[in-house]
ROVO-446116 format. One record per residue (C-alpha): x, y, z; residue in one letter. Coordinates in steps of 0.02 Angstrom, whole numbers, padded with zeros to 5 digits, always signed. Layout:
# ROVO-446116
XYZA;...
This chain:
# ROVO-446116
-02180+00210-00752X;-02057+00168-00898X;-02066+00370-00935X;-02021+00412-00762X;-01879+00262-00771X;-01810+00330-00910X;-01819+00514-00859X;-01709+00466-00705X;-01580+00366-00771X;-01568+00516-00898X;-01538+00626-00751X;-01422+00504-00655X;-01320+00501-00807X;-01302+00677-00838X;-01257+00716-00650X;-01121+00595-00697X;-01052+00655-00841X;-01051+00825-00737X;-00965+00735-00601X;-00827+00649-00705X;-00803+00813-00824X;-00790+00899-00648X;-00644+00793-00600X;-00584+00788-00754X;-00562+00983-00746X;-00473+00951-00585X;-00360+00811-00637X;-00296+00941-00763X;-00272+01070-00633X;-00155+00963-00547X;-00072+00900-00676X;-00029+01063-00734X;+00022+01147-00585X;+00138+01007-00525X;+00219+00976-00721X;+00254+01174-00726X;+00274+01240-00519X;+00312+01068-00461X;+00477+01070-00325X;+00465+00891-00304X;+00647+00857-00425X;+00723+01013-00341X;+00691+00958-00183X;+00750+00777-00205X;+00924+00843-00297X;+00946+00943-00112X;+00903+00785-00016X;+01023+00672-00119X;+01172+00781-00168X;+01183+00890-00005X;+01137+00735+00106X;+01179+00586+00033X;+01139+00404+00065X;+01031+00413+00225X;+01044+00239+00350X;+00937+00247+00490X;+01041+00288+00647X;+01154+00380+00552X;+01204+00554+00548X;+01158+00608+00363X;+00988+00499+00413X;+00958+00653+00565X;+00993+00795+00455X;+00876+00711+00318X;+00736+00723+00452X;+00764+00921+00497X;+00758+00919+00306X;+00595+00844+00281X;+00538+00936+00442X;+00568+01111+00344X;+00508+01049+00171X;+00330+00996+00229X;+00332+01172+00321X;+00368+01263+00165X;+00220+01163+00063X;+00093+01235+00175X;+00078+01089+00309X;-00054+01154+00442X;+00035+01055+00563X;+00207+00944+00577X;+00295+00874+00695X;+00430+00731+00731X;+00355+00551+00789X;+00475+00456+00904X;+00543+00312+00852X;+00668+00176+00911X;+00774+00092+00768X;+00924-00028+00771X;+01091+00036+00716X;+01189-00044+00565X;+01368+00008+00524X;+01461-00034+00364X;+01629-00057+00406X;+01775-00071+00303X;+01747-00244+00197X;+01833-00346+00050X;+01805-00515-00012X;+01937-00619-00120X;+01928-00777-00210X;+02084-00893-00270X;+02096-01056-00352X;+02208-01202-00299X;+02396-01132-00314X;+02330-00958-00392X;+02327-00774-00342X;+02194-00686-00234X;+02073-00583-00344X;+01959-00467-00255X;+01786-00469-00274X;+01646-00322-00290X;+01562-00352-00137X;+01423-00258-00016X;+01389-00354+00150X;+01199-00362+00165X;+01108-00266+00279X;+01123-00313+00498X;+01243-00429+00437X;+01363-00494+00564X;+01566-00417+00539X;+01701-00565+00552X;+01797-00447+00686X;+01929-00383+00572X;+01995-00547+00538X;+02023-00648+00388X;+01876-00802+00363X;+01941-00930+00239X;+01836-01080+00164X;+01815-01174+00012X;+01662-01126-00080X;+01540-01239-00149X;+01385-01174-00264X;+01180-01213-00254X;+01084-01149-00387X;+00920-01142-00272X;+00824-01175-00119X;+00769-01373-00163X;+00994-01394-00217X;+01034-01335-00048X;+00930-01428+00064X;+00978-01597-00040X;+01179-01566+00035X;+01206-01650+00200X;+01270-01548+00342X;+01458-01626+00330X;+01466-01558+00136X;+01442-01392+00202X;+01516-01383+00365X;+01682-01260+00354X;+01637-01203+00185X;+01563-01033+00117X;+01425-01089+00019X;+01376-00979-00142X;+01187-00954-00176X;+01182-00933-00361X;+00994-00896-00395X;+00971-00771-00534X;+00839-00645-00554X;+00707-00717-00659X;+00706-00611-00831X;+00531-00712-00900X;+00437-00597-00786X;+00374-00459-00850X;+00320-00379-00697X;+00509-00379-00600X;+00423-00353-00439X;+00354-00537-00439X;+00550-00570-00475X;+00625-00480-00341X;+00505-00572-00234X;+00542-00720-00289X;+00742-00702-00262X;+00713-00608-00095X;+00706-00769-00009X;+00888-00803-00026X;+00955-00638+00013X;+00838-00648+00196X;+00874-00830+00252X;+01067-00875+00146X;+01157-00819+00296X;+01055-00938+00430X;+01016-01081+00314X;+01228-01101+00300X;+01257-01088+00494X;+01113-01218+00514X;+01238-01346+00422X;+01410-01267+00486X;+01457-01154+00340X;+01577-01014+00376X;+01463-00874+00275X;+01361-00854+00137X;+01371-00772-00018X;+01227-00702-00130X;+01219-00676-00309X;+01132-00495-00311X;+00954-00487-00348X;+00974-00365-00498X;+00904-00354-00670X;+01031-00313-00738X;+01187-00398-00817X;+01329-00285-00748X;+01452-00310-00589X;+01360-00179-00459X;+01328-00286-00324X;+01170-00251-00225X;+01119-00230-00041X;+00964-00272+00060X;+00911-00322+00248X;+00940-00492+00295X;+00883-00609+00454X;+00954-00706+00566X;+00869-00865+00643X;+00860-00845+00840X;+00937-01025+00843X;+01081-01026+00740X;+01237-00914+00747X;+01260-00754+00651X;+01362-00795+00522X;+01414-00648+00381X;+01312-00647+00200X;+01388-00542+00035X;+01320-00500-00095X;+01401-00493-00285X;+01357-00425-00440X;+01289-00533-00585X;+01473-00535-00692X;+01562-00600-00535X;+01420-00733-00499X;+01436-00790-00690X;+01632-00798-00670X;+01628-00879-00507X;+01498-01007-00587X;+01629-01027-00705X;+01768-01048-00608X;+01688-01187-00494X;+01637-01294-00628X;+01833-01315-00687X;+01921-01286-00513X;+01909-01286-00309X;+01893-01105-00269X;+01941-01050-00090X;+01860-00880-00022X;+01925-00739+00087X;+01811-00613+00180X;+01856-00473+00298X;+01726-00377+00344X;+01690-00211+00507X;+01513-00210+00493X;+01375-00242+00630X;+01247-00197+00738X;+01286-00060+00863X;+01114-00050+00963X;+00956+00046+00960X;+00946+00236+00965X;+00801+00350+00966X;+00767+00441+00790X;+00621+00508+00714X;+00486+00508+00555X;+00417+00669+00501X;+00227+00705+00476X;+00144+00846+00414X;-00042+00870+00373X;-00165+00982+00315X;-00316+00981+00431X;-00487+00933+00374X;-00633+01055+00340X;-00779+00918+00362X;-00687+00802+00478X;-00520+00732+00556X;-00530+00551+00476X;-00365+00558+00406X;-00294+00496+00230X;-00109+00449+00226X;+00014+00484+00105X;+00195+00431+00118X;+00371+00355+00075X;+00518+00315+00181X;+00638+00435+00220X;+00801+00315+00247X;+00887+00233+00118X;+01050+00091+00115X;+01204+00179+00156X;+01262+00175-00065X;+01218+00270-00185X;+01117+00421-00136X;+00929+00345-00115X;+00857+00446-00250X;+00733+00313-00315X;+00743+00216-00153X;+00658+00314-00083X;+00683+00501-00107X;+00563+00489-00251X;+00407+00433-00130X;+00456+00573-00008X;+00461+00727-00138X;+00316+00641-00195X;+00212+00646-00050X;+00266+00853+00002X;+00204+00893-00174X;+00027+00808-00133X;+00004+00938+00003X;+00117+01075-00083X;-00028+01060-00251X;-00174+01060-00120X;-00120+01226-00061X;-00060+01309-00207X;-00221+01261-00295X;-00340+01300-00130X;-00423+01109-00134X;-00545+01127+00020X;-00490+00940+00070X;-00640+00855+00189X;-00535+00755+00292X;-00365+00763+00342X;-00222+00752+00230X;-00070+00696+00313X;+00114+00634+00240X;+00230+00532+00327X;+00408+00525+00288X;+00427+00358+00381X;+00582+00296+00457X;+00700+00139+00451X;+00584+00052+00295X;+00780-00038+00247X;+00811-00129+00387X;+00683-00134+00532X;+00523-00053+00483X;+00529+00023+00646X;+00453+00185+00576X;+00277+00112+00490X;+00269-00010+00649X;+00277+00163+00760X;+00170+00237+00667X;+00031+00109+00674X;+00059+00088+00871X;+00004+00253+00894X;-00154+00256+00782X;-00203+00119+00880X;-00170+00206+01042X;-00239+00388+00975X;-00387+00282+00910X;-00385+00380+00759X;-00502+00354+00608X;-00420+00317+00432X;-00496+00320+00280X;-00366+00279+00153X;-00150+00243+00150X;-00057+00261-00014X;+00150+00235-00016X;+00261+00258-00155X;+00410+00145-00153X;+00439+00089-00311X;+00539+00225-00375X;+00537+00375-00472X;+00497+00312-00652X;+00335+00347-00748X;+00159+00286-00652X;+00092+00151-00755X;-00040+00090-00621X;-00119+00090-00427X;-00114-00071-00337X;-00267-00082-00198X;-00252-00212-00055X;-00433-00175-00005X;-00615-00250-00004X;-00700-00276-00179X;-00814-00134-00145X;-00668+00001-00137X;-00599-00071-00267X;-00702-00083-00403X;-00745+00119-00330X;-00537+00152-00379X;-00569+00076-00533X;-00731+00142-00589X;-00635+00322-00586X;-00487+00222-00726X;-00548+00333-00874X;-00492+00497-00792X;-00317+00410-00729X;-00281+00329-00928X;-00223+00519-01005X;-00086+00508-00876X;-00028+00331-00946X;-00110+00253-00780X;-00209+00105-00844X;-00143-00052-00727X;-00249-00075-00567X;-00245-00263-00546X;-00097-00251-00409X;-00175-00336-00231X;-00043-00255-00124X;+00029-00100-00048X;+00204-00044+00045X;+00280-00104+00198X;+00264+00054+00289X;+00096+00070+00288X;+00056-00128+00326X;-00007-00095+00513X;-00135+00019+00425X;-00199-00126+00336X;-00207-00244+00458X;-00308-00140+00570X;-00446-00154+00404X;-00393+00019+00317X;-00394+00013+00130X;-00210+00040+00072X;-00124+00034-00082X;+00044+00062-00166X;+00083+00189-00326X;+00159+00076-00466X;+00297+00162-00566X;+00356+00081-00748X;+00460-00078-00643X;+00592-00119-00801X;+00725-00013-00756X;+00703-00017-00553X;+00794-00180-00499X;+00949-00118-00617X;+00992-00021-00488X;+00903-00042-00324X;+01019-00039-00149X;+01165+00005-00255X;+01274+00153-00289X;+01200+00162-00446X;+01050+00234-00376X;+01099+00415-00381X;+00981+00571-00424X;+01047+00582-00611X;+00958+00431-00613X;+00784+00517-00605X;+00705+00608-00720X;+00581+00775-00687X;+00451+00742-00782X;+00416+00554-00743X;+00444+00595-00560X;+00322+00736-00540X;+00184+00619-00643X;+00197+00533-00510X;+00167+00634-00395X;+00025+00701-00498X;-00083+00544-00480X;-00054+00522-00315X;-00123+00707-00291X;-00252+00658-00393X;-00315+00506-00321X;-00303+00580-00145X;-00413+00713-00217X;-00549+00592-00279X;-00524+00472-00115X;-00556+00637+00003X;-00739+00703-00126X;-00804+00530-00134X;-00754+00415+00035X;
């Protein structure tokens, strides 16, 4: 009995070490045709320099889906088409924000109104500003110290944490709720200190929301040099503000994400890949999120170049309106639902464009530790971090109707420098870290479609 034992763990193990050289053999295939035939950084220089920053309802945002449309056609797609989608429409309007002390000059400000923020109709909105350093600060002030005033959340992005992501999280609040937590007490508007890494005066954008109950009041953001001088300033004088700003909601219209797929040989259980194909309407949305789209083409581009006979259905999703409505990835879900459509498996990448460093799995232990047991194959392309327990907005229905999802994670230090900015332009990205990414992604969804 021992003998027999013995002989078939012997076996097991050698039909493993086949296995894993097998993939291993593979993983090199990828990585080799992507790092030398990849179009993924050619492709995302045409989608930022000849379209541009890419809002959802707005024009460049249509052209970026005919775009996306032809690009998954030329990697080999068996099938794409356009998935209807209603999404609000945002327009920035012509803004400016200026600050004076008592019985000085006006000084303009670098300012971006956040995203769906409310416009103050062309006209001037004055107030006296008064400062809160957090969350606990603010809700200390009685309504009649705020009332009439523009009240200036001054919350910096927490350096101590390695991981920025927990950081951004951890600021996010302020930029979603500054703008209703002022009108609550009678402030005039809010203004944001940028959630930003950096120390430089780019001020940053991002979605906001307004309480149904209280009035829609405006909220700016600054960059961190202006916070640190206002700070300054309001410790040694009263500081009055002045905002103008032409932005606002204009309605809904109907747009459109872009799927294309490569059909299964075994079955049609599907596996998703995908980014968003919007972006905030500065910069050119080259990390945010060009990176994840190129990304996800060059998954099915390097099946078909390299003539992976997939099992089940590979499919990519360029979603729409991730920035401010999530309109797209709630679409999207709706329908699986209503198609009743199996899926396996849902990886995004929205993180940007840097170097992969790691694969975070919102899943059940038993997928996990599966991801993880295939780690040794991952670790030559510097992937080695698979602790993260979530996974991208866009593909959150999926996970809430049980599918196993997860999210690519990119080297986060240089990110949240210049995230919703005009700083994030495509000379921001390099080639090589780029298509590594989209190398493990190809090669996960390889090992998800031979093993699940």
């Amino acid at each position: 009995m021992k003998k027999m034992i013995g002989t078939s763990l012997l076996l097991f193990g050698v039909i493993a070490f086949g296995q894993s050289k097998e993939d291993s053999l593979q993983f090199r295939k990828i990585s080799t045709e992507i790092l030398n035939n990849g179009k993924g950084y050619a492709e995302l220089k045409e989608l930022t320099k000849t379209i541009g920053h890419r809002l959802s309802g707005s024009e460049a945002y249509e052209k970026s889906v005919q775009w996306a449309e032809q690009k998954l056609r030329d990697a080999g797609a068996d099938k794409v088409w356009l998935q209807e989608v209603t999404i609000p429409v945002w327009v920035r309007g012509k803004e400016s924000l200026h600050i004076k002390t008592s019985g000085g000059t006006w000084k303009n400000i670098k300012m971006l109104s956040l995203g769906n923020s409310e416009r103050t109709g062309g006209k001037d909105v004055f107030g006296e500003i008064i400062m809160v350093k957090s969350m606990e600060e603010y809700d200390l002030l009685p309504a009649e110290k705020v009332k009439d005033k523009i009240v200036f959340f001054n919350y910096p992005f927490n350096q101590e944490n390695v991981q920025t992501f927990i950081s951004y999280r951890d600021a996010g609040a302020y930029r979603r709720t500054a703008a209703s937590l002022t009108a609550k007490k009678g402030g005039k508007f809010a203004i944001i200190r940028s959630l930003s890494s950096a120390f430089d005066d780019v001020p940053h954008t991002g979605n906001m929301r307004y309480d149904e109950n209280v009035s829609k009041i405006p909220a700016v953001t600054i960059g961190s040099t202006s916070a640190d001088e206002l700070e300054s300033l309001l410790k040694a004088h009263s500081v009055t503000a002045k905002l103008n700003s032409n932005c606002g909601m204009k309605g809904e219209k109907l747009s459109h994400s872009v799927i294309g797929e490569i059909s299964g040989k075994k079955d049609q259980s599907v596996i998703v890949v995908g980014g968003h194909l919007d972006s905030w309407d500065v910069g050119e949305g080259a990390h945010d999120d060009g990176a994840g789209i190129v990304q996800s083409i060059e998954v099915l581009r390097t099946f078909k170049k390299l003539g992976i006979q997939n099992n089940h259905t590979i499919r990519a999703v360029c979603f729409a309106n991730e920035e401010n409505g999530t309109k797209g990835g709630k679409q999207y879900g709706k329908t699986v639902k209503e198609k009743n459509e199996k899926h396996l498996f849902a990886i995004e990448s929205d993180a940007g464009g840097y170097s992969p460093r790691g694969i975070s799995l919102e899943m059940n232990d038993d997928h996990r530790n599966q991801i993880k047991s295939w780690g040794h194959l991952f670790l030559p392309y510097g992937v080695y971090n698979f602790e993260g327990k979530y996974s991208g907005s866009d593909i959150a229905p999926l996970h809430e109707m049980g599918v196993p999802t997860a999210e690519l994670v990119p080297e986060p230090q240089r990110y949240f420098d210049i995230h919703h900015t005009a700083e994030d332009t495509f000379e921001k990205v390099n080639r090589r870290e780029l298509l590594l990414g989209a190398t493990v992604m190809t090669q996960l969804i390889y090992m998800i479609d031979k093993n699940w």
